[in-house]
DOBA-754660 format. One record per atom (N, C-alpha, C, O): residue in one letter; x, y, z. Coordinates in steps of 0.1 Angstrom, whole numbers, always signed. Atoms other than C-alpha are relative to their C-alpha. Layout:
('a' (X Y Z))
...
This chain:
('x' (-10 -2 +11))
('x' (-131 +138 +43))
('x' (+8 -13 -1))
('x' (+11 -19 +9))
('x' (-1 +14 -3))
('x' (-116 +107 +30))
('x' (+12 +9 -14))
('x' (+10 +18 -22))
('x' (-13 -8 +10))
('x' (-81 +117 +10))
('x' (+13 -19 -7))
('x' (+18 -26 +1))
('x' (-5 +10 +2))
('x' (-62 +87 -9))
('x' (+14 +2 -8))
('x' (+17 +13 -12))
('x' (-9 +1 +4))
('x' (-31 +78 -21))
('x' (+9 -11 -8))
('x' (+11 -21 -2))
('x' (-4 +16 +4))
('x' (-13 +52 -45))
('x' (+11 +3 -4))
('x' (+18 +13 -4))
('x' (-14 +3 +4))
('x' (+16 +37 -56))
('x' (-1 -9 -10))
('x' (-6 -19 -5))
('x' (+3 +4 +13))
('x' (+15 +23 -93))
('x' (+14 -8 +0))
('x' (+24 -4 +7))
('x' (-10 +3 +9))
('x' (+40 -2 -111))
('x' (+10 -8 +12))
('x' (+18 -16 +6))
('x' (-6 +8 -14))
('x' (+57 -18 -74))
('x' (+5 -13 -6))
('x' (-2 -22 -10))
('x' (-2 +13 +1))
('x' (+79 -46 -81))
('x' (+1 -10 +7))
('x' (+11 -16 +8))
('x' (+3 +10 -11))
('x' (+67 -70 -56))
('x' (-16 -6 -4))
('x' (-24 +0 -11))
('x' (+9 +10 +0))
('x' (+41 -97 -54))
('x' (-11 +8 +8))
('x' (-9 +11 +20))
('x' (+11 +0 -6))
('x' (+5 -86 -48))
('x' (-4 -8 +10))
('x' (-8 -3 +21))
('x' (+4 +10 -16))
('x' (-1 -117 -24))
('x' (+12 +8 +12))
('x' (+9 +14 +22))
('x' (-12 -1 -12))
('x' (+31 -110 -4))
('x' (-3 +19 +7))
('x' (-2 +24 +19))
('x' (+4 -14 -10))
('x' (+20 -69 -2))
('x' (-15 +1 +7))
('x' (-18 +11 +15))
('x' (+11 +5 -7))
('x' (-14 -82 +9))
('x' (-1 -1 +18))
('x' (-9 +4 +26))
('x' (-2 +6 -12))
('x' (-1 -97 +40))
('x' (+4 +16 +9))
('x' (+2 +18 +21))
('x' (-3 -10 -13))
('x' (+12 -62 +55))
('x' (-6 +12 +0))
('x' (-3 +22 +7))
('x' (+10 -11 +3))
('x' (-19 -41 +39))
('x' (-8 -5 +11))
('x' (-14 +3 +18))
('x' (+11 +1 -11))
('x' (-39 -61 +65))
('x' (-1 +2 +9))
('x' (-11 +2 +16))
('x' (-3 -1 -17))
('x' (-20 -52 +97))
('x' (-2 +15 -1))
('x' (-4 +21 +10))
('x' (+7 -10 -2))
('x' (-29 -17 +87))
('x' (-13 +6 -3))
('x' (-14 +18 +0))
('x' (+12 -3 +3))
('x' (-62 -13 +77))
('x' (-12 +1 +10))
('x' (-17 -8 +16))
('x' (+8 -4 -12))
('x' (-86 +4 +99))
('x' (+9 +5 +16))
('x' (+3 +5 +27))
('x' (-8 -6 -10))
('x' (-58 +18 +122))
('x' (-2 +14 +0))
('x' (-8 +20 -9))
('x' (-5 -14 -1))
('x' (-48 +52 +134))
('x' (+11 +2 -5))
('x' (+20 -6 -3))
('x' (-9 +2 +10))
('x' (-24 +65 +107))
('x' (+12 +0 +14))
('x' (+19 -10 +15))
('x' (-18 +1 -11))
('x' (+6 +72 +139))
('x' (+1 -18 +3))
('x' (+12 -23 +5))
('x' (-1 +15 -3))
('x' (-2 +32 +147))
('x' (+2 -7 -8))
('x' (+6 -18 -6))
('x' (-3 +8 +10))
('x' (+0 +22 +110))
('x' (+11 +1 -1))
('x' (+18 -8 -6))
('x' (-16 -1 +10))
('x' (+33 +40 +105))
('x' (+9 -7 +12))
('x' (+21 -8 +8))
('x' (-1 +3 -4))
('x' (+41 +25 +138))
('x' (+6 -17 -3))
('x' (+16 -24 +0))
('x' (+2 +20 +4))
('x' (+34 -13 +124))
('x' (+7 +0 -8))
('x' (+11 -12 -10))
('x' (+0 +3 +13))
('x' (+47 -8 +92))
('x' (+15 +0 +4))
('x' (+21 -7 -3))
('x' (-14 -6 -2))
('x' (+84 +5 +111))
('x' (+8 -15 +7))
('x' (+20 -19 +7))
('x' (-4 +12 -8))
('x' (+84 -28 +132))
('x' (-3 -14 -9))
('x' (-1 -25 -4))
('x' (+2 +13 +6))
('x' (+73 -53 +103))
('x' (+13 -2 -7))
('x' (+19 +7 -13))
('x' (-13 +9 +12))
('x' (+100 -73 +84))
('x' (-2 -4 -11))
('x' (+4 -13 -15))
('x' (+2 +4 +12))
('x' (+86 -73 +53))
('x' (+8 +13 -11))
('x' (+10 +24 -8))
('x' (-9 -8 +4))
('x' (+106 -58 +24))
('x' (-11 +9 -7))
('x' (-10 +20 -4))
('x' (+16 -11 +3))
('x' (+74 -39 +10))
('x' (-4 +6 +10))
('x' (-14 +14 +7))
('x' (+8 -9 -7))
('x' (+66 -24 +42))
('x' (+6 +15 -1))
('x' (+0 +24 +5))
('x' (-10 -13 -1))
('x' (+91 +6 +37))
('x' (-10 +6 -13))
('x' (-11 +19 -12))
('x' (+5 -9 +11))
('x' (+70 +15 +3))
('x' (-13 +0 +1))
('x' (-19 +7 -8))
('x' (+10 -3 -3))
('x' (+37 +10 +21))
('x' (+2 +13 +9))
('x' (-7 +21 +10))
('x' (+1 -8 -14))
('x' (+49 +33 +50))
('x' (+2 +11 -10))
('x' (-4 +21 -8))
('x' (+3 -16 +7))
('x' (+56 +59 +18))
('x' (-11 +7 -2))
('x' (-14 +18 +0))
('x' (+14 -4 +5))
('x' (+25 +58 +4))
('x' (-8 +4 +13))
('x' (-16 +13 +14))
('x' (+10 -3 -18))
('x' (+8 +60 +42))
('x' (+4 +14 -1))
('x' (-6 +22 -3))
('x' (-11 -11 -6))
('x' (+33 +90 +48))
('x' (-9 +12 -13))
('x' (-13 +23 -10))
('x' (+5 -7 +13))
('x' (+17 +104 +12))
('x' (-11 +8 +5))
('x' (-15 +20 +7))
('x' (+22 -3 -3))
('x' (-20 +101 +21))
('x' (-3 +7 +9))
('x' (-14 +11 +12))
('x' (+0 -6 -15))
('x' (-12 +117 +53))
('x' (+2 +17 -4))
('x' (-4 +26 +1))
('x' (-3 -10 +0))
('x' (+3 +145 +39))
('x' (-9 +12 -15))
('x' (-10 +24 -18))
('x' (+13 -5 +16))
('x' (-23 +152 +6))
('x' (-13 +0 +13))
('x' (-22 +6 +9))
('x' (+8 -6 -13))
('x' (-45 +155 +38))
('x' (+0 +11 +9))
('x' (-10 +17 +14))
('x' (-2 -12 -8))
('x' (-29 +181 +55))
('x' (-1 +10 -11))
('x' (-7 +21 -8))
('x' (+1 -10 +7))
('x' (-26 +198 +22))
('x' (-14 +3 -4))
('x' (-17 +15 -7))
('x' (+13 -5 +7))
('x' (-65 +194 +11))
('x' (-8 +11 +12))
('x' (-18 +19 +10))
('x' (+8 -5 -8))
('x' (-75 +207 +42))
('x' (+13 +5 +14))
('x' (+22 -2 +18))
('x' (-8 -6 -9))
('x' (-58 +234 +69))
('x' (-5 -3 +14))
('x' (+3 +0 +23))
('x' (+2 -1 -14))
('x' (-78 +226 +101))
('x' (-5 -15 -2))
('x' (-16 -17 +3))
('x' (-3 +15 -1))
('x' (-73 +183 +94))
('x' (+9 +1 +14))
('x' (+17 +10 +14))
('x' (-8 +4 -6))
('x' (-59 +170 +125))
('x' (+7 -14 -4))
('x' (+0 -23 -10))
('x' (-6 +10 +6))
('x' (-32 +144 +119))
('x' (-4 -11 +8))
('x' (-9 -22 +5))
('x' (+5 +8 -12))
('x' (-35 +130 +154))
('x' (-16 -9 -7))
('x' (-16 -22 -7))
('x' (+13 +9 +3))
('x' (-72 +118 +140))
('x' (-1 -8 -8))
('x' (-12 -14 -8))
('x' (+2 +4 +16))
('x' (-66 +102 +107))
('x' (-1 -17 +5))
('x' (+3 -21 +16))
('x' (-1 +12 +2))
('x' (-71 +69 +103))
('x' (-2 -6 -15))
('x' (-5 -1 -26))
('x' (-1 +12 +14))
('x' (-68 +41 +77))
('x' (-12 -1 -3))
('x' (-19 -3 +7))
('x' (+15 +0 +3))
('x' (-101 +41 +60))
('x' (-1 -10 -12))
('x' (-11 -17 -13))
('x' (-3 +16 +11))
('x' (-91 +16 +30))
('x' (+9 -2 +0))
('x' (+16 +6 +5))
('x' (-18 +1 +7))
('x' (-57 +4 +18))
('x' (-5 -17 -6))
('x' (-8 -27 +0))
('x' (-1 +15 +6))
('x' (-58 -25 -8))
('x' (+12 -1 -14))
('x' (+16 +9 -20))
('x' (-8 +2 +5))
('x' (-35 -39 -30))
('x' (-6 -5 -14))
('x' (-13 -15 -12))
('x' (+2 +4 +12))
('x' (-43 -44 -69))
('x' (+13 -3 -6))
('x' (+24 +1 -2))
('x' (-10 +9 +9))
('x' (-24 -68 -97))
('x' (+5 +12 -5))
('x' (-3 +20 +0))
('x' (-8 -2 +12))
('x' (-3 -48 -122))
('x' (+2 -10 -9))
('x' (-1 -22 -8))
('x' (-3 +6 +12))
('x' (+7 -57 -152))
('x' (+12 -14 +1))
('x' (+15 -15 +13))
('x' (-7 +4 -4))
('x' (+32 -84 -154))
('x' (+10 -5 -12))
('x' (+6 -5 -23))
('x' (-10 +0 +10))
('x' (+66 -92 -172))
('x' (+2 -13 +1))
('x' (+7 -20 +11))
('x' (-6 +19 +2))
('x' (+70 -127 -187))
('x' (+9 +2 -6))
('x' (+11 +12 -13))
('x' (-16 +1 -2))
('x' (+104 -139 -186))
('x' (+3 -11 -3))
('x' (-5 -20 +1))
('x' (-2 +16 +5))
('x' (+121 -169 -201))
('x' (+15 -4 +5))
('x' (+25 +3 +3))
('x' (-10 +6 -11))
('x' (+146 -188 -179))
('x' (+6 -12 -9))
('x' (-1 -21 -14))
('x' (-5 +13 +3))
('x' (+174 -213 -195))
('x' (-3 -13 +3))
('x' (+1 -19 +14))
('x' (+4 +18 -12))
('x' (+161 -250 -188))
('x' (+18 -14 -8))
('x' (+29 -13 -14))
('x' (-14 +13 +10))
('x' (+186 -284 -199))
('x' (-9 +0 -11))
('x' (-21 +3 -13))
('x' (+1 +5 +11))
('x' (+187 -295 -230))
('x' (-13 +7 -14))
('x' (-23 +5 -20))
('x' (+2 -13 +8))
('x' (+180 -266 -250))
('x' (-17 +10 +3))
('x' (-22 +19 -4))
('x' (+15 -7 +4))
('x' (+143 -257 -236))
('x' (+2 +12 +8))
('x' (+12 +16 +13))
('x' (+0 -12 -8))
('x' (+132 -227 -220))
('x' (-11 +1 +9))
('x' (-22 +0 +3))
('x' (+8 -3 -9))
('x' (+113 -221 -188))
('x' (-9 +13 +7))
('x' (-6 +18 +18))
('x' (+8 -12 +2))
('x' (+86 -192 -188))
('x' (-5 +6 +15))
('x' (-13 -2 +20))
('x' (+3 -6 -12))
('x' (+79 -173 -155))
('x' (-7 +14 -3))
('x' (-8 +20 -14))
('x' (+6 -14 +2))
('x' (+62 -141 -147))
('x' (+9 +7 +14))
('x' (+13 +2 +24))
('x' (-5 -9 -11))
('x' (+75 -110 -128))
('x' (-11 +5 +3))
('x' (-18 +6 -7))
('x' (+14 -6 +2))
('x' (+43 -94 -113))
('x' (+7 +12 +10))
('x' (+18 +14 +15))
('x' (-6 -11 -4))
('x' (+39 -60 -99))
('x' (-18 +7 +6))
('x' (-30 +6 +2))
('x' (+10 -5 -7))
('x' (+16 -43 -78))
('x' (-4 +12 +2))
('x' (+4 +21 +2))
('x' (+3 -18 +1))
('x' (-5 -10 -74))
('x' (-8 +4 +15))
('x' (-20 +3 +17))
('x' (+9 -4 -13))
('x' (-13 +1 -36))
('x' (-4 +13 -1))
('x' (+1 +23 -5))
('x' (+5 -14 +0))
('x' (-36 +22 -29))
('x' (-8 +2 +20))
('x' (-15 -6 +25))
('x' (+4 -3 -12))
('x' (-43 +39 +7))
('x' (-9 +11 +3))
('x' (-4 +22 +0))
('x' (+9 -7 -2))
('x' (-70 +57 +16))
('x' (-1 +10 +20))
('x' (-8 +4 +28))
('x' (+0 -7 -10))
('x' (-69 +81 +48))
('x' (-13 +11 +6))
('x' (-16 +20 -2))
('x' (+11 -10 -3))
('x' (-99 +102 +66))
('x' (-3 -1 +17))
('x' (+1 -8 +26))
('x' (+4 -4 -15))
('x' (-112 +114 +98))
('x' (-9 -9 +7))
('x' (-16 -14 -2))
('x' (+10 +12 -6))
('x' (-134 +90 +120))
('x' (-13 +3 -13))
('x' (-17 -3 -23))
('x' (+14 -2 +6))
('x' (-165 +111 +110))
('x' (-1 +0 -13))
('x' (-11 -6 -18))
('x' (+3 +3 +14))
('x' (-161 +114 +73))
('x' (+3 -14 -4))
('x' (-4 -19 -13))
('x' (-1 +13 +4))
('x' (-147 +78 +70))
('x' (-12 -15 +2))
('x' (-13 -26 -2))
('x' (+13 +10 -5))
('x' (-180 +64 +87))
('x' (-10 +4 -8))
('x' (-13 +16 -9))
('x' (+10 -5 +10))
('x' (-204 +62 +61))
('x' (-18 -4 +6))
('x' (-27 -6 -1))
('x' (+13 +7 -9))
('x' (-235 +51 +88))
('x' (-10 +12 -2))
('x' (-21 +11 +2))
């Protein structure tokens, strides 16, 4: 059984939530939410929601899920859309940037259903 979870519209940089999708993927969910409590990244507080999510649309799809078993079975980060933005420059021009935004998605399941062998 493989149960998922996302988080749409994130205002943070896909590269930067990349870096702390990697230190959980393929863990035991108590060791991801473990990593995610001890990392210093300001996106890990809204990965550890979405973890916390997938964990719990787990217990709900199924009554005899152990939690103890779960592991990380995917978690990746996709682009969002992004908000271009125009910054004062000198001498009257304007300097164009983007705000980008990110869509995580976490995937949770039991050894045996997550092994597709």
């Amino acid at each position: 059984m493989e149960v998922k979870a996302e988080a749409r519209y994130l205002r943070t940089s896909p590269q930067k939530a990349r870096l702390v999708i990697d230190l959980i993927r393929g863990q035991k969910a108590g060791d991801a939410i473990n990593i995610l409590r001890s990392t210093n990244k300001r996106v890990a507080p809204s990965i550890e929601k979405v973890l916390r999510s997938a964990i719990a649309n787990a217990e709900n799809r199924s009554n005899d899920t152990d939690v103890d078993k779960l592991i990380v079975t995917e978690a990746y980060v996709n682009e969002g859309p992004r908000m271009k933005r125009v910054r004062p420059a000198p001498m009257g021009r304007a300097y164009r940037y983007q705000r980008r935004m990110a869509h995580i998605i976490v995937k949770v399941g039991d050894v045996k259903g997550g092994d597709k062998k």
